[in-house]
N, C-alpha and C positions, 0 to 999 in steps of 0.2 A: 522557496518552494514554488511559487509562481513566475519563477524565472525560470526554470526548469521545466514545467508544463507548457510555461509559453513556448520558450526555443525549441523544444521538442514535436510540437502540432506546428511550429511555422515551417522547419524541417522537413517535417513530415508531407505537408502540402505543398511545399516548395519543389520537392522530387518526384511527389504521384504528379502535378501539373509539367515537369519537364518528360516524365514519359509519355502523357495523354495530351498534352498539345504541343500544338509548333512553335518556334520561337519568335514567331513577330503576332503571336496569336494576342487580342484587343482581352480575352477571358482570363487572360493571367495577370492581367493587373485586379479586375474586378475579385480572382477568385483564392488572389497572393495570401490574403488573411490581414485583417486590421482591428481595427479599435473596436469592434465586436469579437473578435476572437480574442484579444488581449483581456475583454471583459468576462469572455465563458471562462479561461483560465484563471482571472481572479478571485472568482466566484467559486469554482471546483477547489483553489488553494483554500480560500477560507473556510469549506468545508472541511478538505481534510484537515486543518489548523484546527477546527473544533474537535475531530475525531479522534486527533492525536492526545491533545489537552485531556478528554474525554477516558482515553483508554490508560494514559497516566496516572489520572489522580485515583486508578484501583492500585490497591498494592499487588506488589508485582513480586515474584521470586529472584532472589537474588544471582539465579543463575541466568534469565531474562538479561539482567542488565549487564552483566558478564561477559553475554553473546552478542549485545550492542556494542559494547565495546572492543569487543573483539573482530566486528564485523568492520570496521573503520578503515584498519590498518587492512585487512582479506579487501577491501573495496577497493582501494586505491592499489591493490596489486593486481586486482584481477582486472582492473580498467585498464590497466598497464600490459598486464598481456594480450589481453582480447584487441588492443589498439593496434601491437605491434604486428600480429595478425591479419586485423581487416585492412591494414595498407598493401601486404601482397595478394589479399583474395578477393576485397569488395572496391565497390566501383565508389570514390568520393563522395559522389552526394546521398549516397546511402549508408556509407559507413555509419557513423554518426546515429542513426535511428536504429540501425541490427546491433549496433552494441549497447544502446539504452536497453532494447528490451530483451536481451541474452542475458545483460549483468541484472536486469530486474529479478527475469526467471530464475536463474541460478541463485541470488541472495534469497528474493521471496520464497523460493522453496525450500532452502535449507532452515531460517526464522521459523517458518510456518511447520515443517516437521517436529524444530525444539519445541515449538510454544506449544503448540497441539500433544507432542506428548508430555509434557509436564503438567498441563491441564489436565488430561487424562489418569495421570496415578497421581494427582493430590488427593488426601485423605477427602473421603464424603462424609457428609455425615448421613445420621441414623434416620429416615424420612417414611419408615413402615408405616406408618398410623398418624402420617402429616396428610391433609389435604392438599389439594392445589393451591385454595387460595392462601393455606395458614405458610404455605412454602413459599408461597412471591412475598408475602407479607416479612418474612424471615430475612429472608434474600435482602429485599428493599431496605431493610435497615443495616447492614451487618458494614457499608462502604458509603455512608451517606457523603454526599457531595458536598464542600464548602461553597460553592458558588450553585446560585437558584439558573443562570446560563447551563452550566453543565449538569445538572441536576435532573434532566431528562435520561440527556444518554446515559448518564452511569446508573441511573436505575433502569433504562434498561438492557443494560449488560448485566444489569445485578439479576434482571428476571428471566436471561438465556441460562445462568448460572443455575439459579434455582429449577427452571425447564428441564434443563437438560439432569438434576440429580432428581426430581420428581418422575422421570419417564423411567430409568434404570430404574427405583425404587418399587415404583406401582404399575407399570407396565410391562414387566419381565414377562408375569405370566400369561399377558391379553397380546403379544405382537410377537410374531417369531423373533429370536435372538441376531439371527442376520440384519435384520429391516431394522431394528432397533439400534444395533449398533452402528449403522448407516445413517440412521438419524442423529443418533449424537453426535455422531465425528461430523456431521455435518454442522450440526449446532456448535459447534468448537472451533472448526478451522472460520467459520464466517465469524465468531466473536475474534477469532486472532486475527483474522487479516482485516479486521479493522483498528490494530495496530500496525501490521507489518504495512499495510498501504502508504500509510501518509510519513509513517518512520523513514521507509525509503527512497517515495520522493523527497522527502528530505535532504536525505541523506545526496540526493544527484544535484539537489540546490546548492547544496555547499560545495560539490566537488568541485562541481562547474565555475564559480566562485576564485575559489583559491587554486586552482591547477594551470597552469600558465597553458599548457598543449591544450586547454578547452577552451580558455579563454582569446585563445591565436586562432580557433576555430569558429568561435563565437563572430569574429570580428570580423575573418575574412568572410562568414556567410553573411553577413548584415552588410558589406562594402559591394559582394557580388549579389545583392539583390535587385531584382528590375524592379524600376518607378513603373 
């Protein structure tokens, strides 16, 4: 996962500095990225290493995990196309960054449609004559965490759960129905894509990893890097 955020921002600044400066220019070595940048992306991975950990140990629909696994074999075909592609329409040192974030948008958006709607028609329960606090208090225990590390997050994903069926429940008749349902879906795709985030840089760590055509790109951009 941090091999993947790294190679991705050194990338990434490696080709904004060959458009914005010249090439004997003294600012491109200072501004190439190094052992502070190597550090914000260690830092960013173990975050989402907790979030993922975090969004796991709820239980999850068995179709969830159906569509991870199905999304595996769709990853590595769609890297496969989109590659064959940005060789006759993008210019090399951008290839590479427009297909990280094409294959993000197109996975993350597909995830994020399933998760969010299976969130959306899971059964609720009955919450007419619950309070707020007697519904976080509900909520908080119903997926207690094994570990006191992850015992934050997943209570508080246990208390957007119970938020978001306490506002349908007792705020139907106090918010217009539009506004409302805007907030939920909101309160739902931000609890999902704090699986679908860190699931699929993941998911770029390992391709990048095991796929020989990234790894032959990996190599030659760390051999054509300026000291």
């Amino acid at each position: 996962m941090q091999w993947s955020l790294y190679r991705y921002r050194r990338q990434y600044r490696r080709a904004w500095l060959d458009t914005v400066l010249r090439p004997g220019s003294r600012w491109r070595h200072l501004l190439r990225g190094g052992p502070l940048l190597w550090l914000l992306q260690v830092s960013l991975a173990v975050g989402l290493s907790l979030l993922l950990l975090i969004s796991l140990s709820r239980p999850q629909h068995w179709l969830v995990w159906t569509a991870w696994l199905l999304l595996a074999p769709l990853w590595v075909w769609l890297s496969a196309r989109l590659s064959a592609r940005a060789q006759q329409d993008l210019r090399p040192e951008w290839a590479v960054l427009v297909l990280y974030r094409l294959r993000f948008l197109l996975t993350s958006s597909a995830m994020l449609l399933l998760l969010v709607a299976l969130a959306l028609f899971q059964p609720a329960p009955d919450l007419t004559d619950a309070s707020f606090r007697q519904t976080l208090s509900n909520f908080l225990h119903q997926h207690p965490a094994d570990s006191l590390l992850l015992s934050f997050g997943v209570d508080l994903l246990n208390s957007l759960d119970g938020l978001r069926h306490w506002l349908v429940w007792q705020m139907a008749d106090h918010i217009p129905r539009p506004a409302l349902g805007l907030l939920v879906l909101t309160l739902v795709t931000i609890q999902e894509w704090l699986l679908v985030w860190p699931m699929l840089v993941l998911f770029a760590g390992v391709h990048q990893l095991i796929d020989p055509a990234a790894l032959t790109a990996r190599e030659a951009g760390n051999a054509s890097e300026p000291d």
